[in-house]
C-alpha positions in Angstrom: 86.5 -72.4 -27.0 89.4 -69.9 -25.6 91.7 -72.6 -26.1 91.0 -73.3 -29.7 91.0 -69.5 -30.6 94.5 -69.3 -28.7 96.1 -72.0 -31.0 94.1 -70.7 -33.9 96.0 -67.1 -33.1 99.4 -68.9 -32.0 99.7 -70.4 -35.5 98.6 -67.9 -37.1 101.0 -65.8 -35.5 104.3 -68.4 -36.5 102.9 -68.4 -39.6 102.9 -64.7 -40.2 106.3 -64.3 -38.3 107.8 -67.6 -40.9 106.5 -65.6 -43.8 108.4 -62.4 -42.5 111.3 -64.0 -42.1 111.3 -65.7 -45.5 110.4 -62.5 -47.1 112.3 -59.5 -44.9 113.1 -56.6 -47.0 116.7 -55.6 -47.6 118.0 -52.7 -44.9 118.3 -48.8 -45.6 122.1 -48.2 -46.1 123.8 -45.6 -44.2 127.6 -44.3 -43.6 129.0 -45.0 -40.3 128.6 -41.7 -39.1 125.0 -42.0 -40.2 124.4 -44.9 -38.5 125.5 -43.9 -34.9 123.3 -40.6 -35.0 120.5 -43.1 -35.6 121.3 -45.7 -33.3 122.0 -42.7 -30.4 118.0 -41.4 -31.1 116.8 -44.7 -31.6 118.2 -45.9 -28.3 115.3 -42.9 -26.9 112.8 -45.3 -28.2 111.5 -48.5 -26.8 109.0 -51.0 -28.4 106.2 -52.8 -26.2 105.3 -55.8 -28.6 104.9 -59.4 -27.8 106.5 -62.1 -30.4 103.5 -63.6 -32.4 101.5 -60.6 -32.5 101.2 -59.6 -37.0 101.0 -55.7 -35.7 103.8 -56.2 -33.5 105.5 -57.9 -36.5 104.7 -55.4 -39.3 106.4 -52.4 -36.9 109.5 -55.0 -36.7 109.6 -55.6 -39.8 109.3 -51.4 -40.2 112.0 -51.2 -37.9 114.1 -53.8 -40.0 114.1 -52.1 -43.0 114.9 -48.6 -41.8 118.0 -50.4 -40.4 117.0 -48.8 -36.8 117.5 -51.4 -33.4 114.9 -50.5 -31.0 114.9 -52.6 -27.6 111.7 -54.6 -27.1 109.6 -55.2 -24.1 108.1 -58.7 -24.4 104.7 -58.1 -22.2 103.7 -61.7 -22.6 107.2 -62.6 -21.5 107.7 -60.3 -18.6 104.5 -59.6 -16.4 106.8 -56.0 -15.4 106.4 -55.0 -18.7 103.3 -55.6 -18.9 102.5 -53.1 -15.5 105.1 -50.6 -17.1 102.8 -50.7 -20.1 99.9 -50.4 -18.3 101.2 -47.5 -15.8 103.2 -45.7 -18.6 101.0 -45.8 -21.5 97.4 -46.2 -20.0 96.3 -49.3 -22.3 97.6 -52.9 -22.3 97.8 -52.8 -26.3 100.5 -53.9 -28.5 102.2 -52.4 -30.4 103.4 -49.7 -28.2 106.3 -47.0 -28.9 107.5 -45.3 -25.9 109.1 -42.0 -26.8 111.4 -40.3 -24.6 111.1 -36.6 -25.1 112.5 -33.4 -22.6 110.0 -33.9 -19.7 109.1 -37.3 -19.4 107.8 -40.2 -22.3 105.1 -40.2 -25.3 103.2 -43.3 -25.5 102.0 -44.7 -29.3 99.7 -47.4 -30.0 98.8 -48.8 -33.4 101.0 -49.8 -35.6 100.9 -47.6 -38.6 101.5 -44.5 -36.7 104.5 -46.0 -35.3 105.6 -47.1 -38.7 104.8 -43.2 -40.2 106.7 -41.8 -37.2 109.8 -44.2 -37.6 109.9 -43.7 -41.6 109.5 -39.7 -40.8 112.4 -39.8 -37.9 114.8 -42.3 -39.6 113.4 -42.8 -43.5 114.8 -39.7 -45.2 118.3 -40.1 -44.1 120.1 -40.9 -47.5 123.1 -42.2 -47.4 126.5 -39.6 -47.8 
């Protein structure tokens, strides 16, 4: 039985990812100078996700279209990430967005508060 629900969520999972892919929204456009400020905050972020995971993908796809590269901690991939998550954050949940603020890191799970943080932080940039 667990390993017909794990290929019922894996395919699921491609097939949500496929449909991302063949549907991505275009990126927010920026100036240069625009673009590096929000590549040198974004690089105070980092995303705990794993690949097939359709919360995980909706805050990529987030990310994608507010033209922001986050790097992303694979927890199925990596079993340190996974103990980092775990340690850091308190929960083995995905999505997670690891903040680093003065004084240490915020930890934020679910994946439409991500998505209203990100939009808030890098959505109402326009362009110069």
């Amino acid at each position: 039985m667990q390993l017909l629900l794990k290929l019922v969520r894996t395919s699921l999972g491609r097939i949500i990812q496929g449909l991302d892919w063949i549907s991505r929204p275009s990126q927010m456009k920026r100036s240069n100078a625009q673009q590096a400020n929000i590549q040198s905050e974004a690089n105070k972020l980092t995303l705990y996700q794993y690949n097939l995971c359709p919360f995980c993908i909706k805050t990529r796809r987030a990310l994608h279209q507010l033209n922001v590269v986050v790097p992303t901690r694979d927890i199925k991939k990596d079993p340190k990430y996974r103990e980092e998550l775990q340690n850091g954050g308190g929960q083995i949940k995905v999505p997670c967005l690891r903040i680093e603020e003065a004084g240490g890191f915020r930890w934020m799970y679910e994946s439409n508060d991500i998505i209203l943080y990100l939009q808030g932080r890098f959505g109402n940039q326009p362009l110069e």
